[in-house]
ZAMARGU-4260 file (C-alpha; in steps of 0.2 Angstrom, whole numbers, plus 5000, padded with zeros to 4 digits):
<rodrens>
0) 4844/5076/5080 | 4849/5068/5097 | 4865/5068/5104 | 4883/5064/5098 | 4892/5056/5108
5) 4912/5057/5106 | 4921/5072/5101 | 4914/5089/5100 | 4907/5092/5080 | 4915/5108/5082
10) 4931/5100/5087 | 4929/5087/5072 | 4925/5101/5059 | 4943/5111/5065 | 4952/5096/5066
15) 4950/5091/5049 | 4951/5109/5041 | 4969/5108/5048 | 4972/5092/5045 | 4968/5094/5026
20) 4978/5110/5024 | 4992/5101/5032 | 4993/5087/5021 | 4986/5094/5005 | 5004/5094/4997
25) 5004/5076/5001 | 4986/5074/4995 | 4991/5083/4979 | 5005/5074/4977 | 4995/5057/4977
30) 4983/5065/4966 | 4997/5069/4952 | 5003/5052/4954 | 4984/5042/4953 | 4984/5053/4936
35) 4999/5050/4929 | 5000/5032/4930 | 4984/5026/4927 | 4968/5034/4916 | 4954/5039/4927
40) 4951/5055/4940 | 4961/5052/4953 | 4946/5052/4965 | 4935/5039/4969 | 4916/5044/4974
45) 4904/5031/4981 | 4888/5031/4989 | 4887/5028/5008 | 4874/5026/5018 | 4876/5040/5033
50) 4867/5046/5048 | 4851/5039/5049 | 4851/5030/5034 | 4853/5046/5024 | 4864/5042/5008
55) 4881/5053/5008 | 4895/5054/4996 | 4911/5045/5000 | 4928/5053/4993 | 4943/5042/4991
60) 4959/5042/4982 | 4957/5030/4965 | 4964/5014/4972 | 4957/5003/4953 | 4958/5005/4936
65) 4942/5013/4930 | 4928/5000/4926 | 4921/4998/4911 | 4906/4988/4903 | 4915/4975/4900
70) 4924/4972/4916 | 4919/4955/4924 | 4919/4962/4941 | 4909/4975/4937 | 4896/4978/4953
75) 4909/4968/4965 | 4910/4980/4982 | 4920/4966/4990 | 4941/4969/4987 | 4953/4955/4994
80) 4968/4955/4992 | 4977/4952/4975 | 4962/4958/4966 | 4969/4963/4949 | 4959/4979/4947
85) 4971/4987/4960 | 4982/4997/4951 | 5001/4997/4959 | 5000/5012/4966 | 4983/5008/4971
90) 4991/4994/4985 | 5006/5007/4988 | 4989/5018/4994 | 4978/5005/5004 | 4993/4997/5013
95) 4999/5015/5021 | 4979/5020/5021 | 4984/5034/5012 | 4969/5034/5001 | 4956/5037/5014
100) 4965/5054/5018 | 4951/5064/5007 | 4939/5058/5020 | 4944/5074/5030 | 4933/5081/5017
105) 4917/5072/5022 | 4923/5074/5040 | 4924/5093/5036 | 4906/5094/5028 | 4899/5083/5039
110) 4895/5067/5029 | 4906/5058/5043 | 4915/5060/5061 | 4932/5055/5066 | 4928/5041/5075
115) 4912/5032/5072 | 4909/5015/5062 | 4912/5013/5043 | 4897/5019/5033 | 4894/5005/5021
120) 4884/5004/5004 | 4868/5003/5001 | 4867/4987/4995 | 4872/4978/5013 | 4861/4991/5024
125) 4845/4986/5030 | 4837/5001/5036 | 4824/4989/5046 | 4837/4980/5056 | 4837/4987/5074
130) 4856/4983/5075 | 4856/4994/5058 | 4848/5006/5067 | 4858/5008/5080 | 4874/5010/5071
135) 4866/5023/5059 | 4860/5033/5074 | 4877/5042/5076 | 4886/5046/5060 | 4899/5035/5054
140) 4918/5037/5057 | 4934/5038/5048 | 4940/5024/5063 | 4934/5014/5076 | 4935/4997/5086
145) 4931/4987/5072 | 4941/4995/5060 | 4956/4995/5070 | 4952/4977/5072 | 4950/4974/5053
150) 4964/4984/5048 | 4971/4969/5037 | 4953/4966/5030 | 4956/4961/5012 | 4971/4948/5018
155) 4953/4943/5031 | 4942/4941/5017 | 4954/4930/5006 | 4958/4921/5020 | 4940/4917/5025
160) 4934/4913/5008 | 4946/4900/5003 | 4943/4894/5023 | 4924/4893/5021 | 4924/4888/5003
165) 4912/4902/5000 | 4915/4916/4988 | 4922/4933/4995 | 4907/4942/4993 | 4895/4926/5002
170) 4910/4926/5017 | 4906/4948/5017 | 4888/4945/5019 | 4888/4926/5030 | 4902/4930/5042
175) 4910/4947/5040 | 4897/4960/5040 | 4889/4953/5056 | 4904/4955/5065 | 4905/4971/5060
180) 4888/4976/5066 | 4887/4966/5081 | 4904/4973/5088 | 4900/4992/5079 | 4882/4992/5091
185) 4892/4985/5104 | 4906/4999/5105 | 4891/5012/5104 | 4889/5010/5123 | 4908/5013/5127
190) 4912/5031/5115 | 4916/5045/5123 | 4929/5061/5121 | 4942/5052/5129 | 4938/5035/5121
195) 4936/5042/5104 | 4952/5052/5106 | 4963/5035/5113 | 4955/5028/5095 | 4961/5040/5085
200) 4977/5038/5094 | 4978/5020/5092 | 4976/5020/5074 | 4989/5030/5071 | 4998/5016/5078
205) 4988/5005/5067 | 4994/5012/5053 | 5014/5011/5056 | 5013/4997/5063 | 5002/4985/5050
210) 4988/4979/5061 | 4981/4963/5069 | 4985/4947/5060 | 4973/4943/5048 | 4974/4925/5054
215) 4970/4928/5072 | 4953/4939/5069 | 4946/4927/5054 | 4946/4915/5070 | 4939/4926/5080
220) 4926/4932/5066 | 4923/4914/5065 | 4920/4907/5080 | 4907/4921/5085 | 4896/4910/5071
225) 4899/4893/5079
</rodrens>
């Protein structure tokens, strides 16, 4: 395995073992409440695609009422927002980012890093892409540049579908997803331990603070394509 840059593995691996024995009362908490107001476990397991290319499970805390087989949006990876499958307390989650905390886990076990880009699903990965494989040449991240940038991304993808005319998952593939990789590759060639500590700084800021207007980066996403 060659080198990674950013914070120390070691470093990653304590941090998050403190971080999740800190906050498990709030993570329990948030997991009593997933169960008791909607049917379903109260986390959410997905397949990611990890460190070169290798498949990892994602944890999250339930956001959506469980599918079922007859649920019209059944297969849909793409969430904007006012999607109805969001439960209430699902958008009390997402806004404060509180569902991602169970990514410490994966941080812990070493799925994922702190700072890194998002892992995606298999079905948007093409593992023969040299950008691809760039990005999946260091293991994906709880936080970066990009995500930072996209902190408002349902509002983004509502926005840039009804802008386009193209449906939410069209605008994903079309325009949003190549941002993210172009600008994911690109911040590759910046990370380091202090880089990838101001980051985990700044979105802690992020978080309390709501984020870029959604407005302002759906130009910006745009008019990288023109």
């Amino acid at each position: 395995m060659g080198h990674q840059p950013g914070l120390p593995r070691w470093f990653e691996w304590a941090a998050a073992l403190i971080a999740i024995v800190g906050l498990s009362p709030i993570m329990l908490m948030v997991a009593l409440v997933i169960r008791a107001t909607s049917a379903g476990p109260a986390l959410f397991r997905q397949q990611r695609v990890g460190l070169h290319g290798k498949p990892f499970e994602l944890l999250k805390f339930r956001t959506m009422t469980v599918r079922t087989e007859n649920d019209d949006e059944l297969g849909s990876e793409i969430t904007v927002s006012g999607d109805q499958r969001v439960t209430t307390v699902g958008r009390l989650l997402r806004a404060s980012k509180l569902d991602e905390l169970p990514e410490l886990l994966n941080i812990a076990r070493g799925d994922m890093s702190v700072v890194g880009p998002r892992p995606e699903v298999p079905r948007y990965v093409d593992l023969e892409d040299q950008a691809w494989k760039l990005v999946l040449s260091v293991r994906p991240g709880l936080t970066d540049t990009v995500t930072l940038l996209l902190r408002n991304e349902e509002a983004i993808l509502k926005a840039g579908a009804a802008r386009t005319g193209l449906d939410p998952e069209a605008f994903y593939r079309q325009h949003l997803l190549p941002f993210k990789l172009e600008k994911g590759a690109a911040s590759l060639a910046q990370r380091s331990v202090w880089e990838d500590t101001k980051i985990a700084l700044r979105t802690a800021g992020a978080i309390l603070g709501g984020g870029t207007d959604a407005e302002s980066v759906l130009e910006l996403i745009l008019s990288e394509k023109s």
